[in-house]
N, C-alpha and C positions, 0 to 999 in steps of 0.2 A: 083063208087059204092064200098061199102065196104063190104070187105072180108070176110065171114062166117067164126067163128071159134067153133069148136065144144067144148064145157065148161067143155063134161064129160069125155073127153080123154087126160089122163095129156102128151101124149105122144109128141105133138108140142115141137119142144124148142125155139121155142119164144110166142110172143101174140102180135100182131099188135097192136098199139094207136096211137093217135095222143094227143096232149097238146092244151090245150084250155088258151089262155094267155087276160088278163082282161090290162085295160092299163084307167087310173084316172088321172086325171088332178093334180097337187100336191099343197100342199099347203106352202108349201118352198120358199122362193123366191130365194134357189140353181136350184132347178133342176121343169122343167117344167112335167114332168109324174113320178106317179107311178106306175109300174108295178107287176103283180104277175099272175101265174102260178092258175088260179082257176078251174082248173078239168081236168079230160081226157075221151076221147071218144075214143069210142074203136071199134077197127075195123081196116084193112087198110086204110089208106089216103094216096094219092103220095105225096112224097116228095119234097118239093122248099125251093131255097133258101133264100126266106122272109117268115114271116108268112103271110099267107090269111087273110085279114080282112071280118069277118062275120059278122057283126054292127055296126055300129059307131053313136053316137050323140054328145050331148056337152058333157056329163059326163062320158060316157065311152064308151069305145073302146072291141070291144072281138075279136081276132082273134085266128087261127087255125095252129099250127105247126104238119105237118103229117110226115110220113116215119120212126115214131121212132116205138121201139120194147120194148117189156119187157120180160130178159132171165134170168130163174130161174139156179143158179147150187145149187147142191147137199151138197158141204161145207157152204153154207149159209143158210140149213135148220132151224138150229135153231133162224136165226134172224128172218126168214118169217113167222113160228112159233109163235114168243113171238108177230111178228105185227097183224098176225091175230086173236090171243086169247086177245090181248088190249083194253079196252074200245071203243079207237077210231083209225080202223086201219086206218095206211095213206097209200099212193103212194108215192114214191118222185120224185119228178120233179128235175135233176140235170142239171143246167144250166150256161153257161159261160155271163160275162155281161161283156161289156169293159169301161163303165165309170158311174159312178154314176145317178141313175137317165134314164139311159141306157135300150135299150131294153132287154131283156134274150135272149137268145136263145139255147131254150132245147137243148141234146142232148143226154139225156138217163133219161129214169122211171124205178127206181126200188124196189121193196119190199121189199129192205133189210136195214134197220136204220143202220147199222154198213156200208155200202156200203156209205150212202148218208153223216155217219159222216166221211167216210175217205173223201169223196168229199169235204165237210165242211172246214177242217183245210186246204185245199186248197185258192183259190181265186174263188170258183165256188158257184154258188147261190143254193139253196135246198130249193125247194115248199114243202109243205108236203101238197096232197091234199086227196080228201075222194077216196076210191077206188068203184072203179062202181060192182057191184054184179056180171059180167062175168070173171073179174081178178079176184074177192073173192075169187072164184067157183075153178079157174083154178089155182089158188096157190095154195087151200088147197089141191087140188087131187093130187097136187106134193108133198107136205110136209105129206100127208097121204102117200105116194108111198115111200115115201124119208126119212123120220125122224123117225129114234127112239133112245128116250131120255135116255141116261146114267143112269141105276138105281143108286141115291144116296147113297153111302155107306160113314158110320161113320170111318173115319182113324184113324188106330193104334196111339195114342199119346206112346212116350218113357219116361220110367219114369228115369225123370234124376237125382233126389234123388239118386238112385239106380246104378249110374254111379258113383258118386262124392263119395261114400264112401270109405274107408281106405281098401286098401288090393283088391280093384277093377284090375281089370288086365286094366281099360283104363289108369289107374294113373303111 
């Protein structure tokens, strides 16, 4: 059964999910599946170490990877920010894969597009999937708790005309 979390208390420092992994038939004649990372469901789920298959036919496969977390810190305010004010925020699903065509297997979702591109220039796979309205909820009341934005101020420019001239004490 999965784990109630309460949406309006930013005070957790995690959020239970599980990854929901979609798995297609490929059309390669490399590699026999494609896999991807298409949503998350949230809540606690136990953890194992295959993913649970929750339907299967000829065209597609959907199984269930549980025990993962999603941990907001405070230095990452302003990436979970700019994902949540975006058109279209994502989740990312950060995933290790051992050979092409290969299964995933998650091992961390996080809200922060600067987390998932350090993941990226790695060798590790990154879903980017739609974020469920309970994580929305619980990010933003962190980034409300958490962030406040640098008032932009305009910088002194040096006028370096004013340096170069004859009789200047930098000359």
């Amino acid at each position: 059964m999965a784990e109630s979390v309460d949406i309006h208390d930013p005070g957790p420092d995690h959020f239970p999910v599980a990854v929901i992994l979609e798995r297609r038939p490929a059309t390669s004649p490399w590699i026999d599946f494609v896999w991807q990372a298409s949503g998350i469901a949230v809540g606690a789920h136990p953890p194992t170490a295959e993913p649970q298959t929750v339907r299967e036919d000829e065209d597609l496969a959907l199984f269930i990877v549980g025990g993962l977390k999603v941990q907001l810190f405070v230095d990452e305010c302003e990436s979970y920010y700019y994902n949540l004010v975006s058109d279209t925020p994502r989740a990312f699903v950060i995933a290790h894969v051992d050979e092409p065509g290969g299964r995933p297997m998650p091992f961390r979702v996080s809200m922060s597009f600067d987390e998932a591109h350090a993941y990226l220039e790695g060798e590790d796979e990154i879903y980017a999937v739609e974020v469920p309205a309970a994580l929305y909820r619980w990010t933003e009341a962190f980034v409300i708790a958490n962030y406040f934005p640098e008032k932009k101020r305009k910088r002194k420019l040096n006028d370096w005309k004013a340096d170069t001239q004859p009789g200047n004490a930098g000359e």
